[in-house]
ZALUMFI-563920 format. One line per 10 residues: number of its first residue (from 1); their letters; for each residue y, x, z of N, C-alpha, C. Coordinates in steps of 0.001 Angstrom, whole numbers, plus 500000, padded with zeros to 6 digits. Atoms other than C-alpha are relative to their C-alpha. Layout:
// residues N
NUM> a> Y X Z Y X Z Y X Z  ...
END
This chain:
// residues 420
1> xxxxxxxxxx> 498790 500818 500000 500000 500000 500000 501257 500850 500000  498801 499361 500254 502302 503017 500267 500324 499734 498853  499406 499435 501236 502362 503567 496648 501001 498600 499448  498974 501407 500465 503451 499604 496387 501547 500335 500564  498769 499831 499187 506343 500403 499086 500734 500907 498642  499375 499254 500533 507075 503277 497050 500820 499526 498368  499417 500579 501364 507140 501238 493683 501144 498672 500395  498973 500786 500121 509345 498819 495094 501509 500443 500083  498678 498526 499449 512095 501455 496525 500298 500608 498644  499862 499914 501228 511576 502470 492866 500834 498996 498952
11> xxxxxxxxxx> 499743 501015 501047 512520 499517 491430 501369 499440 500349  498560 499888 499349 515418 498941 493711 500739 501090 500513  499433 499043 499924 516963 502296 493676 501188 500013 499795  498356 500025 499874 520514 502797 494230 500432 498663 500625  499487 500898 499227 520389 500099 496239 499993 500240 501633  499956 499568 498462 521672 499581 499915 498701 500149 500643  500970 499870 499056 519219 500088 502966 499649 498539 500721  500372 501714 499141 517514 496533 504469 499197 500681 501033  501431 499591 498934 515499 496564 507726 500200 498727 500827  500246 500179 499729 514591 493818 509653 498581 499078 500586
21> xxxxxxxxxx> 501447 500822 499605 512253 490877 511342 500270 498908 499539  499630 501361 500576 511435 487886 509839 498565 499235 500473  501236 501047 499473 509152 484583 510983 498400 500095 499029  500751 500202 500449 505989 484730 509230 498864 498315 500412  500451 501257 499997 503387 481620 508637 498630 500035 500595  501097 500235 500052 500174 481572 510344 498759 499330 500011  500814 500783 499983 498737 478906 509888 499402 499418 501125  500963 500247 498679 497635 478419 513659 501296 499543 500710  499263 499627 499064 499294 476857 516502 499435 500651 502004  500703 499688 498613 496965 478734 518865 501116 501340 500705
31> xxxxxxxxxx> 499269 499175 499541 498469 481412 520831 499442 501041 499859  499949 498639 500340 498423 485124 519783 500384 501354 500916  500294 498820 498998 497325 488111 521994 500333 501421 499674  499843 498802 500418 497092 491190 519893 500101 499976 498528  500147 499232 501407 497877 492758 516484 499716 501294 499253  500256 499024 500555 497021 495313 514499 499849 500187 498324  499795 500303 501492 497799 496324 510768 499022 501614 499415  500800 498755 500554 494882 498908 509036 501010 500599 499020  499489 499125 501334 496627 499775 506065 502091 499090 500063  498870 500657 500482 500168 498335 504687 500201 498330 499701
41> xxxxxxxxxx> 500212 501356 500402 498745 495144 503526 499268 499531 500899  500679 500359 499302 495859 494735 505738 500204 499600 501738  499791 499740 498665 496381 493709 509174 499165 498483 500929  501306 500788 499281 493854 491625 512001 501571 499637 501298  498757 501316 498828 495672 488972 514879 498945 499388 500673  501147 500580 499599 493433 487703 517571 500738 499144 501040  499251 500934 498655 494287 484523 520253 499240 499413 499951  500270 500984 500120 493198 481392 520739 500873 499019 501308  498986 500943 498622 494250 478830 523636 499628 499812 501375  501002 500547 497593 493969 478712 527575 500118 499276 500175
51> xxxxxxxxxx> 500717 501637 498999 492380 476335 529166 499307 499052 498824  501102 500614 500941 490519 475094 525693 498887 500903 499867  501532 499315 499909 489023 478040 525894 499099 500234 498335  500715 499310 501362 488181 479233 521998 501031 501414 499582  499612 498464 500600 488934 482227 520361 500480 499584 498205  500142 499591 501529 490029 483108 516686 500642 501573 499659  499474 498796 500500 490653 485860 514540 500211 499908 498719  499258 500181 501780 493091 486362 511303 500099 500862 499626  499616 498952 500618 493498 488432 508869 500792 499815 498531  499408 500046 501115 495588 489194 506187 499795 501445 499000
61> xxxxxxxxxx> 500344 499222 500988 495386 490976 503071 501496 500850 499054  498851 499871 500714 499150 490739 501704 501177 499811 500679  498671 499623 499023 501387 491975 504317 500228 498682 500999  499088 501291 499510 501485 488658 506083 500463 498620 499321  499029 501124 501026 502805 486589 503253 498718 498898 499982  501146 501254 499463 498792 484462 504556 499374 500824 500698  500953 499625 498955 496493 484739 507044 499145 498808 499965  500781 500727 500234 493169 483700 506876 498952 500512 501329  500951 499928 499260 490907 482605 509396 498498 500589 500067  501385 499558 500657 487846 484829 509498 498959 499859 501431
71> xxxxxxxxxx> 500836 500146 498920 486213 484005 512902 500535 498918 501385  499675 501161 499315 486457 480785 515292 498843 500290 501140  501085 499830 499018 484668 480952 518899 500318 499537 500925  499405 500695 498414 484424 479864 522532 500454 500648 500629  499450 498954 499186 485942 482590 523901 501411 500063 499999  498903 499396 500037 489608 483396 524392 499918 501510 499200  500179 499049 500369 490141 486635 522355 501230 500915 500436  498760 499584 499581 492872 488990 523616 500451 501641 499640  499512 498482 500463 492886 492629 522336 498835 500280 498836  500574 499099 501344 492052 495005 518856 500010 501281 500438
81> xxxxxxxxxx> 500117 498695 500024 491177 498433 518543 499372 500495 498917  500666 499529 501252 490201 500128 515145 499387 501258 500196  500090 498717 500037 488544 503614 514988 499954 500295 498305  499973 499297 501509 488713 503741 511001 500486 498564 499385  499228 501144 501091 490327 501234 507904 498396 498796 500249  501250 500866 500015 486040 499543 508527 500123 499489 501614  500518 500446 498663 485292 499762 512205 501225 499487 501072  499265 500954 498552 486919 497369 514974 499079 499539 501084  500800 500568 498762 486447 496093 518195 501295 498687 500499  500003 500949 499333 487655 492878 519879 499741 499660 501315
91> xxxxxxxxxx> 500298 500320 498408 487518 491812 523758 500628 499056 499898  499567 501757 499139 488152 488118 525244 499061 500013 500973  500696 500572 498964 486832 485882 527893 498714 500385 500285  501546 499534 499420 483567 486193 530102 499166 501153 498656  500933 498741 500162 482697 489633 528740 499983 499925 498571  500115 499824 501096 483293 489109 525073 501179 501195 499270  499797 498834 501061 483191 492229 522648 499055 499594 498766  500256 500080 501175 482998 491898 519119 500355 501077 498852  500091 499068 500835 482559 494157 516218 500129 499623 498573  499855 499711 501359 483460 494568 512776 499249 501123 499324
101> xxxxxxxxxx> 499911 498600 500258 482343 497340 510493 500314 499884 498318  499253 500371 501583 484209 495850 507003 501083 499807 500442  498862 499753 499198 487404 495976 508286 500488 499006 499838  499897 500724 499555 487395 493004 509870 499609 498622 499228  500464 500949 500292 485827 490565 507427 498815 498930 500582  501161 500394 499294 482952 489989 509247 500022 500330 501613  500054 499924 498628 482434 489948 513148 498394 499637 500844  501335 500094 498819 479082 490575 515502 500489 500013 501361  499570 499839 498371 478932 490094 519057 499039 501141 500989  500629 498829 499365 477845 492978 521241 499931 499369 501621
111> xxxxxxxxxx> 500050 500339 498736 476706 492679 524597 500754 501172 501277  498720 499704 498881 479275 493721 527316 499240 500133 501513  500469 500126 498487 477082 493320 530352 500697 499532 501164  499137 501152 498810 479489 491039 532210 500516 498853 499750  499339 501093 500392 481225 488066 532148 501590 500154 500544  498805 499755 499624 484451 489373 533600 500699 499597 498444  499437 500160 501043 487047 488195 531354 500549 501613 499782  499876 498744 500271 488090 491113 529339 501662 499881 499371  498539 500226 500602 492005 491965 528080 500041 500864 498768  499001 498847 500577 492383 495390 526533 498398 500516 499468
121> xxxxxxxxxx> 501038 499239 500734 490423 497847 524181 500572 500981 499575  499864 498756 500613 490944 501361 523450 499276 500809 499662  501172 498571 500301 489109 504404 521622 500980 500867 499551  499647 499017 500131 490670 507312 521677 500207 500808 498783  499490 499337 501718 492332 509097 518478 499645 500990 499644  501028 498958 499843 490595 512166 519240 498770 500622 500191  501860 500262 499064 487127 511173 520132 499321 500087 498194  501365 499768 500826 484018 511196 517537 500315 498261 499842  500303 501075 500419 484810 507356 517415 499126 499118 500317  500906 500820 498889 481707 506260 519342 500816 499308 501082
131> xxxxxxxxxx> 499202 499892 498524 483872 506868 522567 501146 498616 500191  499066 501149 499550 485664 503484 523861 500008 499299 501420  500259 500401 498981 486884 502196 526780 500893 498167 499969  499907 501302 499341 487397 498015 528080 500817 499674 500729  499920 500154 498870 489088 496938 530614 500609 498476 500400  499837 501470 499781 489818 493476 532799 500102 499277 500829  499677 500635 498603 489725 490854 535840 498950 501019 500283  500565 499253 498587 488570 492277 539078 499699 501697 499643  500226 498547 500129 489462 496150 538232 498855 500174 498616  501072 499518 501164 486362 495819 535188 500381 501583 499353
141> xxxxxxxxxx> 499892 499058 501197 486158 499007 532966 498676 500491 499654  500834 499795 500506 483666 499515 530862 500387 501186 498839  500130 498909 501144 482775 502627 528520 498625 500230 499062  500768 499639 500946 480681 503102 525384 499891 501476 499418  500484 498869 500606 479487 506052 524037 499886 500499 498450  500482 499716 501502 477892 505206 520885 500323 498994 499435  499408 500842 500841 480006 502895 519045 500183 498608 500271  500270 501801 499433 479335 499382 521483 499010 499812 500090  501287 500380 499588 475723 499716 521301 499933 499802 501404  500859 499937 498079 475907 499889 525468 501336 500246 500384
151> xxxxxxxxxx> 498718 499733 498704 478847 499840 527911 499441 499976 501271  500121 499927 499039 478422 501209 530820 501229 499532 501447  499256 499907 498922 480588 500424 534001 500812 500963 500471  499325 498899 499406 483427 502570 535240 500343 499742 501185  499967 500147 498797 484328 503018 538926 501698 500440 499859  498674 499836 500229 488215 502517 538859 500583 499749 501522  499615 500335 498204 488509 501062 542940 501168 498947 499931  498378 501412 499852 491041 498591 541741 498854 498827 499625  500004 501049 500065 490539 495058 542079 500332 498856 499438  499081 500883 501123 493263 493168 540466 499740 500366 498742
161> xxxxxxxxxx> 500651 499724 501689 492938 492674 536679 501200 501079 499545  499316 498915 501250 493689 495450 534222 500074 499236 498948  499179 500331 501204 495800 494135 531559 500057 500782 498724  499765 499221 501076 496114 497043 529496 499194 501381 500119  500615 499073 500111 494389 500075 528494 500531 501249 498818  500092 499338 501139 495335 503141 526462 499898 501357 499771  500155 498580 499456 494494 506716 525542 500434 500656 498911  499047 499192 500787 496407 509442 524339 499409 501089 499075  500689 498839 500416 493631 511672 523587 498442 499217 500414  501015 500705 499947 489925 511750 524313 499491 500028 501536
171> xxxxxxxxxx> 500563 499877 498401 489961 512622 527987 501582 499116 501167  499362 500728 498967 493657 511384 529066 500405 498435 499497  499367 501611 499966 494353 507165 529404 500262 499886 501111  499414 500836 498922 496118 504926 531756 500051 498313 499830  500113 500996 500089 495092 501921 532775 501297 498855 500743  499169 500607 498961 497596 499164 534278 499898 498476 500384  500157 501583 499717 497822 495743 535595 500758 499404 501439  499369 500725 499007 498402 493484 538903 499213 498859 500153  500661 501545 500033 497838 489922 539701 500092 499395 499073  499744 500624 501345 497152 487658 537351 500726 498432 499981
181> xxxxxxxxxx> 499056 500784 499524 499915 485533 537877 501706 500653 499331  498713 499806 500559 503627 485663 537620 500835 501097 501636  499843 500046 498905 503478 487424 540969 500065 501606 499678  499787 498449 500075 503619 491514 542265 498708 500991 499708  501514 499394 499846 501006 494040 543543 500110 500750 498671  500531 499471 501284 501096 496164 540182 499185 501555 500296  501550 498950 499721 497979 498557 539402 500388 501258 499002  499759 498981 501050 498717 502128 537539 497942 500842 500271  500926 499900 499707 495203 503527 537171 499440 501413 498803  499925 499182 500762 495103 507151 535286 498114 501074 499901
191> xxxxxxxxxx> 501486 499026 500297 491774 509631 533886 500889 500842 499370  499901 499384 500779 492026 512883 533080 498952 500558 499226  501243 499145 500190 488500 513899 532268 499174 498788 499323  500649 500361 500723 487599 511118 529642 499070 498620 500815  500408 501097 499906 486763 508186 532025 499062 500542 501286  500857 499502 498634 484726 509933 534894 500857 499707 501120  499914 500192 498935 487135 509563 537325 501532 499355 499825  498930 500999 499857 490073 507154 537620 500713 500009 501070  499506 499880 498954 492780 507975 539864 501570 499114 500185  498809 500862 499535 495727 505352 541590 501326 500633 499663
201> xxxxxxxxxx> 498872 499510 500009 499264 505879 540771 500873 499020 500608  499312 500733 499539 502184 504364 542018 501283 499393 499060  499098 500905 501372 504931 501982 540077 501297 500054 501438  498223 500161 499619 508720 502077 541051 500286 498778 500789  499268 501580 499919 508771 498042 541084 498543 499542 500580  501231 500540 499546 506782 495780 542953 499365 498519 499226  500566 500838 501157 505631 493980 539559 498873 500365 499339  501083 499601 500606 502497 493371 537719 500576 500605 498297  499271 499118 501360 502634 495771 534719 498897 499216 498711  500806 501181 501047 501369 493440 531437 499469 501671 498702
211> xxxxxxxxxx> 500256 499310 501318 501569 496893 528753 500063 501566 499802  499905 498743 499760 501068 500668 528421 499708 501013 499104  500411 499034 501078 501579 503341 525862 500404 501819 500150  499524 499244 499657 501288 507097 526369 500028 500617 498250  499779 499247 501185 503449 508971 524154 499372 501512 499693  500892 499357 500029 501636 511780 524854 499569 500542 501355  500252 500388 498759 499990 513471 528025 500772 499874 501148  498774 499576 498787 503562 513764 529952 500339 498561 500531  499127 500965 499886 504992 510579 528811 499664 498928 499415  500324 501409 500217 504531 507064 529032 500708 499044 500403
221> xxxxxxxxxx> 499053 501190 499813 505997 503840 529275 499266 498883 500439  500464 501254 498888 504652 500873 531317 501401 498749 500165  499280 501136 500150 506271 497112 530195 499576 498878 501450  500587 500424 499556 505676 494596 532625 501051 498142 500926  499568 500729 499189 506497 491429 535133 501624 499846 500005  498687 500127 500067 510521 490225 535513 501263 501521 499843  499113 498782 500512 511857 493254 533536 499586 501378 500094  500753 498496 499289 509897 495889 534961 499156 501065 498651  500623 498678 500821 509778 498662 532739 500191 501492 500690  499855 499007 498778 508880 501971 534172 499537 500982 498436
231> xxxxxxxxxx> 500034 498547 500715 508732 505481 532724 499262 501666 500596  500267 498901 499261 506912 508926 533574 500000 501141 498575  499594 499079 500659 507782 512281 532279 499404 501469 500306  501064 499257 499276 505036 514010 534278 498502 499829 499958  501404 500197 499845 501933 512505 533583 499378 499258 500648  499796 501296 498991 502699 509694 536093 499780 500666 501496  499923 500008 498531 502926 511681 539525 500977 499361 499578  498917 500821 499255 506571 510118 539461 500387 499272 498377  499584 501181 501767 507215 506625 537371 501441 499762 501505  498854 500260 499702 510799 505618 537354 500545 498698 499402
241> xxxxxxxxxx> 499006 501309 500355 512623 501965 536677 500805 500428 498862  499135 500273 500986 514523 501606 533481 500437 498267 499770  499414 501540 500463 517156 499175 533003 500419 499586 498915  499662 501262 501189 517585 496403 530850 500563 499232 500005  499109 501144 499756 519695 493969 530038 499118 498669 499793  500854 501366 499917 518703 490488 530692 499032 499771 500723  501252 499737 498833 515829 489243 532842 499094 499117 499325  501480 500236 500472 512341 489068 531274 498916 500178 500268  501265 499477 499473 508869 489262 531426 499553 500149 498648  499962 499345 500839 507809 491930 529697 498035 499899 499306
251> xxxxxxxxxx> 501258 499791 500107 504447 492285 527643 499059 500981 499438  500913 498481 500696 503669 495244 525394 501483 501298 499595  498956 498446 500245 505575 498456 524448 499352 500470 499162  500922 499111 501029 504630 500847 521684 501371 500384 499500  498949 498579 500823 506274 504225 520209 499578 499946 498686  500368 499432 501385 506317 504952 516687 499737 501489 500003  500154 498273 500483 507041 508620 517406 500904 500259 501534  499283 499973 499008 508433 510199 520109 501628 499757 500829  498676 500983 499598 512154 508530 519994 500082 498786 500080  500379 501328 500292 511502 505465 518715 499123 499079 500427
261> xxxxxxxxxx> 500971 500669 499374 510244 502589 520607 500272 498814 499653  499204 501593 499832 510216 498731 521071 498701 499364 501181  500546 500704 498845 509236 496237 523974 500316 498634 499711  499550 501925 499913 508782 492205 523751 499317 499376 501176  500416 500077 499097 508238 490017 525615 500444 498400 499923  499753 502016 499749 509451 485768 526812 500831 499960 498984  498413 501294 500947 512055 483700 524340 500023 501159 498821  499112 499218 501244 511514 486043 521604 500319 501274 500323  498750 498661 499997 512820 489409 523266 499496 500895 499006  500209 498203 500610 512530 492854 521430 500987 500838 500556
271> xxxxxxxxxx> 499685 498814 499807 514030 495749 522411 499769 501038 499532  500575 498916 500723 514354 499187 520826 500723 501378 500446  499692 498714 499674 514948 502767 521840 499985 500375 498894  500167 498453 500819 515676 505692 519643 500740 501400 500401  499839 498229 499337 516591 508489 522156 498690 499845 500680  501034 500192 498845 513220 508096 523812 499894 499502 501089  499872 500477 498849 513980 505556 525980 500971 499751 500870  499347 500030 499159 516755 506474 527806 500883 498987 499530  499163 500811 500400 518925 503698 526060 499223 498882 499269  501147 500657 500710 517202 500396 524602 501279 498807 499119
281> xxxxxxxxxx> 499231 501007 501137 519317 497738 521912 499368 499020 500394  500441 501579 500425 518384 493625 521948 500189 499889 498412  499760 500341 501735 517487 493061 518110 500210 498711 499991  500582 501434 499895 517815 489279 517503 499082 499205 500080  501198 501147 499497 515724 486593 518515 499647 499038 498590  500714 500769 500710 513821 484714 515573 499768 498389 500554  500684 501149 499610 511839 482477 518118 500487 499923 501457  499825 499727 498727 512058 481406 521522 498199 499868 500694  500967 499958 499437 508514 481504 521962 499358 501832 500817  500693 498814 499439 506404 484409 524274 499749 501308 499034
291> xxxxxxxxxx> 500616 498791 501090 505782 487858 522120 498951 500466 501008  501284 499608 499360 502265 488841 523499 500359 501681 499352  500482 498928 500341 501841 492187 521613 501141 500479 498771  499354 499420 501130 504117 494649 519002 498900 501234 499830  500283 499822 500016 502539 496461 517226 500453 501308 498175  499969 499513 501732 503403 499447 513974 499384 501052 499245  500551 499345 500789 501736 500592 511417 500574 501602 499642  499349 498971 500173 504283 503489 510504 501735 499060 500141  498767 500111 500064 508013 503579 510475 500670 498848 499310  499554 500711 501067 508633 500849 507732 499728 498853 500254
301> xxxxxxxxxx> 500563 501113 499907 506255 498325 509000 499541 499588 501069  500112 500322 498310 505688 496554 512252 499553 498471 500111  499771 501277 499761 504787 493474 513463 499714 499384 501327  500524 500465 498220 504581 491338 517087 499539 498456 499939  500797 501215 499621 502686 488384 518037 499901 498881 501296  499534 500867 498565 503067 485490 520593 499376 498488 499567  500786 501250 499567 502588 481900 521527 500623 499320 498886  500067 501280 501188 501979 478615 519440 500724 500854 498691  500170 499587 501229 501033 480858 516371 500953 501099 499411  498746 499777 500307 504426 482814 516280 499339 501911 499287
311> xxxxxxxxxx> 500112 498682 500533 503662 486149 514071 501591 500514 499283  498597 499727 500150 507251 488063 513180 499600 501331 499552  499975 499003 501094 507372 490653 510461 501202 501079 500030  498400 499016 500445 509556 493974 510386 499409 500878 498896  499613 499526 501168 510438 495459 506714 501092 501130 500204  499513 499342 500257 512109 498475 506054 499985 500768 498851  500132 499371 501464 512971 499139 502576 501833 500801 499983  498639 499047 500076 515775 502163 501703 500256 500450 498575  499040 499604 501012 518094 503259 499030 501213 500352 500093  498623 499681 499925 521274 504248 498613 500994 499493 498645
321> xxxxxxxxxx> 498770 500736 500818 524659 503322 496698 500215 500809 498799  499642 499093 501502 525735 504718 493197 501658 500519 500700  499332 499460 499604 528363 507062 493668 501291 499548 500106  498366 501162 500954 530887 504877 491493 500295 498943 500545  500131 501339 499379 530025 501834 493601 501512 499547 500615  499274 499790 499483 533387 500605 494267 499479 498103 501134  500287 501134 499301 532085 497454 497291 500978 498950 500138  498780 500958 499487 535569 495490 497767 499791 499090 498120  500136 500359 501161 534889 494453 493845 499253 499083 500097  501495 501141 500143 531497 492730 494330 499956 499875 501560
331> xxxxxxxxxx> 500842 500435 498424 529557 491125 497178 498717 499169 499831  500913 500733 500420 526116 489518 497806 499544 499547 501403  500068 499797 498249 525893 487490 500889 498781 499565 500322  501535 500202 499737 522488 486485 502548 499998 498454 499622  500140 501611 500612 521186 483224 501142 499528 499305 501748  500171 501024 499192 521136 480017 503051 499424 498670 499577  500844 499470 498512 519037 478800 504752 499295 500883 499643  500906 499355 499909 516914 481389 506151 499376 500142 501060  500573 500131 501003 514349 480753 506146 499902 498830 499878  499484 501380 501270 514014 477878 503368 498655 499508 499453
341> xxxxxxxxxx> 501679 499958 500644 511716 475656 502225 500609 498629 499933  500817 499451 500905 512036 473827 499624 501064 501439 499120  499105 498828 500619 515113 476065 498042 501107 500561 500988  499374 499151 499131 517640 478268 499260 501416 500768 498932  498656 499647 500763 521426 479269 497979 500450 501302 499986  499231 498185 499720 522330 482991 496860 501423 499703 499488  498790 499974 500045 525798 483574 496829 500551 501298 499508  499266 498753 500393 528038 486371 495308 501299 499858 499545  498686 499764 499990 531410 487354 494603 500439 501376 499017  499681 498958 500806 532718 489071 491625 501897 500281 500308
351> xxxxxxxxxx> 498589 499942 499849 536273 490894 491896 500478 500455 498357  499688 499485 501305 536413 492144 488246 499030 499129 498891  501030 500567 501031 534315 490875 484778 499076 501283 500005  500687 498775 499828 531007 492516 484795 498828 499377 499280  501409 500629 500245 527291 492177 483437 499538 499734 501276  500508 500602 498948 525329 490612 485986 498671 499507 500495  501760 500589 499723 521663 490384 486680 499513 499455 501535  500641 500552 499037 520207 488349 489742 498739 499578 499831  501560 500464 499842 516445 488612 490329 499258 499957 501366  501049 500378 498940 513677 487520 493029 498834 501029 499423
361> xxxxxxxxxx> 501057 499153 499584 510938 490071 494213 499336 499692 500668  500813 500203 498801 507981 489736 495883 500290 501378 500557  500317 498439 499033 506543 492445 498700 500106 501002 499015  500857 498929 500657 505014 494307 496044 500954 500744 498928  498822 498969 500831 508157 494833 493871 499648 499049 498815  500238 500594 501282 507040 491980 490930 501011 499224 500283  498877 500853 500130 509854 490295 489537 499559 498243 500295  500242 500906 499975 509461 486340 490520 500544 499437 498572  499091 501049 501007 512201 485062 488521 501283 500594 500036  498415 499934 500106 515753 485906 486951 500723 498760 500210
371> xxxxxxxxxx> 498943 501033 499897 518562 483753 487864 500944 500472 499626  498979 499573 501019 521034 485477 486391 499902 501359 498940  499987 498757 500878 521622 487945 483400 500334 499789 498965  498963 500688 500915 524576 487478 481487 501443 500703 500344  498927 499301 499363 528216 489281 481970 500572 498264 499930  499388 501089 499104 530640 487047 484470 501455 500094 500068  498514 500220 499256 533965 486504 485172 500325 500132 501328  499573 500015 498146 536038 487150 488824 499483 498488 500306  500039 501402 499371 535540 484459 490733 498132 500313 500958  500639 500096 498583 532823 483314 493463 498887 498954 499253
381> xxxxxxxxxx> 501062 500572 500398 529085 482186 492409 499016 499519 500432  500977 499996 498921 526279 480185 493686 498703 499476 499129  501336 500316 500834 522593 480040 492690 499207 498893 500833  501009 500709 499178 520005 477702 493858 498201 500679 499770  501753 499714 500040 516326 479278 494056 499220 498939 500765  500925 501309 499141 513552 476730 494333 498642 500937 499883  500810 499310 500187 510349 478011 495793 498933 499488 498711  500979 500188 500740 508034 476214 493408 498633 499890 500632  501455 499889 499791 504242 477084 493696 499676 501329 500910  499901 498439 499382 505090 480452 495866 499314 498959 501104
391> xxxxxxxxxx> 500105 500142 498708 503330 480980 499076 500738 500668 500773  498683 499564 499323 505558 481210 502059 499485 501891 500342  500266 498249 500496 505802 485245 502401 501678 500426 499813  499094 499150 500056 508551 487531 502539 500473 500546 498428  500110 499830 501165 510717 487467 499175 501511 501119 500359  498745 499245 499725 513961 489850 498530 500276 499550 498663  498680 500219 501288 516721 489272 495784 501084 500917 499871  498970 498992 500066 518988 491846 494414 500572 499589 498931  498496 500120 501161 522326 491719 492350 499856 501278 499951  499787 498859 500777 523265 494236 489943 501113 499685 499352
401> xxxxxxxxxx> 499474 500814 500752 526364 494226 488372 500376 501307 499169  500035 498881 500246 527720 496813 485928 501268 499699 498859  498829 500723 500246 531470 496453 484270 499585 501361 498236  500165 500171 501395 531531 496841 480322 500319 501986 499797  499689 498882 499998 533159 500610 480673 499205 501237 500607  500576 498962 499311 530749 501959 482946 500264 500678 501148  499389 498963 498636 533220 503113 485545 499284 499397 501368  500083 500307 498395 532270 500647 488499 498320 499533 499607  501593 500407 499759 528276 499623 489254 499851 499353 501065  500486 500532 498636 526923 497491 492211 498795 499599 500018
411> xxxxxxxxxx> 500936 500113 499614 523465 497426 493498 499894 499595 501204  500400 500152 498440 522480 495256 496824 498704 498951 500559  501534 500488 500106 519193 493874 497858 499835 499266 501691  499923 500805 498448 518867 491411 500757 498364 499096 499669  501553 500578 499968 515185 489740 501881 500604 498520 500655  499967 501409 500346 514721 486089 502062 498606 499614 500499  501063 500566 499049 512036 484060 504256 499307 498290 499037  500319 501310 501204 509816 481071 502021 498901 499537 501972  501113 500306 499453 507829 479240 505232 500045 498326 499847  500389 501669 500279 506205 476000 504456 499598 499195 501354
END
């Protein structure tokens, strides 16, 4: 899917820089636990609903733009973990682990040897790939060896449920959690030696911690309970409080790289670092529903997951301006509504006479449809795009304009939301 990214950046060259999040459609209004995207296009979504008590799992093939149900069950399902573009794993309710090894078309159930409900799943980025560890109510942790054929039991001494699980390598993770409630008591629960021995840490705040990612073995970040985000820069002898604006309850965290972060969490939040933390932004709110899990593929592509079905897409496509570009001439403002369904109004603004092309793009960089391409007169223009037979999916539209002499040019490319 790079090379698509790359052919679309191709195709819109010399145009401005876009980046954000947009609603996606999933077809479900169950509630959404974890995500995870294999490739560019490919990416797996697991939830279902408490207190009905089933499971599902989605996948998509085309960035998001559908998701298709590939597994329905009695279980709650609540965390992913891949060790390659084939092999996955799955954890939910009373002790359910499930397996893939087509990357994610298909799903077996492995036996777990408990019924503890289960949350979290990690295998290590450095391991042989067998190597995975579980974890869940009443302290659970379980470890495999050889790929899920067998989990054994780990001796962690905590009680309260582990929420989260993750490892930086193949010998150091940190587990975390609390009550399972809206209440305190939070659990930090660290290995350095690959799962043999699990030792207590201590948390700043007296909140349960819901999410935990180490950036590597120094430094980690721990989301959690009414705002409670904590930080260690040691390896977790000493976690420290970071503040935030607003008061939330927090649920997952994840680095892209070692500056760059983001945290969601109730009504929609996000949050994003790019000094490593020490400073965090509010991006806008889409939804006001729960974000369970964020989750990104690389730098460009991201996505987070939450209640009654809510999946939310981040895009980052780049270019730059022609040198000649003079901007006070032209303009191209974001169409309305967004997002639209059944059509949607682009707007622009010529300051001089110019040629003038206006076209619709999918993801992939294929032209939908021209709406304009014809030289214009000054003045102020409005299109109507109707979706037609499109499925809802993430579209973009760029103006071009280019004045009879050659001196002035304008290139600008804005994305556009189709949900049915």
């Amino acid at each position: 899917m790079k090379a698509i990214f790359f052919l679309f950046v191709m195709l819109i060259q010399n145009d401005l820089c876009y980046s954000g999040w947009a609603i996606q459609n999933s077809g479900t209004q169950a509630d959404l636990f974890d995500v995870l995207y294999l490739t560019e296009t490919t990416g797996i979504v697991v939830g279902g609903k408490v207190g009905d008590e089933y499971g599902i799992i989605l996948r998509t093939t085309n960035a998001g733009q559908s998701w298709d149900s590939v597994y329905g069950g009695s279980r709650l399902l609540r965390g992913i973990a891949f060790t390659d573009v084939n092999t996955g794993f799955v954890v939910g309710n009373t002790g359910a682990i499930l397996k893939t090894t087509n990357g994610g078309i298909n799903w077996s159930q492995l036996n777990s040897g408990t019924t503890q409900h289960l949350r979290s799943v990690s295998f290590p980025p450095t391991a042989t790939g067998f190597t995975g560890f579980v974890c869940g109510f009443s302290g659970m942790m379980l470890k495999t060896e050889d790929g899920g054929a067998n989990w054994n039991t780990q001796q962690t001494g905590v009680t309260k449920v582990l929420f989260s699980i993750h490892f930086y390598d193949a010998v150091t993770g940190i587990s975390v959690g609390g009550d399972n409630s809206l209440g305190d008591q939070p659990v930090i629960s660290k290995t350095t030696n690959g799962g043999v021995n699990w030792i207590s840490q201590t948390s700043p705040l007296p909140f349960a911690l819901r999410g935990i990612f180490l950036i590597d073995q120094n430094n980690s970040f721990a989301a959690g309970n009414d705002n409670a985000l904590i930080r260690t820069s040691d390896g977790g002898s000493n976690w420290n409080s970071v503040t935030l604006p607003g008061s939330r309850y927090l649920r997952d965290v994840y680095f892209q790289n070692n500056s760059t972060g983001y945290v969601c969490g109730n009504f929609g939040y996000i949050i994003k670092t790019t000094d490593g933390g020490a400073t965090w932004d509010t991006t806008a709110s889409l939804t006001t529903r729960y974000l369970e899990a964020i989750h990104f593929l690389n730098v460009n592509s991201g996505s987070a997951v939450g209640h009654g079905g809510t999946i939310l897409k981040y895009t980052f496509l780049t270019g730059a301006l022609n040198s000649n570009t003079v901007v006070k001439d032209f303009n191209l403002s974001q169409n309305f509504p967004n997002p639209f369904n059944p059509s949607t109004v682009l707007k622009y603004e010529l300051g001089i006479e110019a040629g003038v092309t206006l076209k619709v793009f999918d993801l992939r960089g294929n032209v939908i449809k021209t709406l304009v391409n014809m030289k214009q007169q000054p003045g102020s223009y409005s299109v109507i795009f109707d979706k037609g037979d499109l499925p809802s999916g993430v579209y973009f539209y760029r103006l071009r304009v280019n004045t009879e002499d050659g001196t002035k040019s304008f290139s600008q490319t804005k994305q556009m939301m189709l949900l049915k």
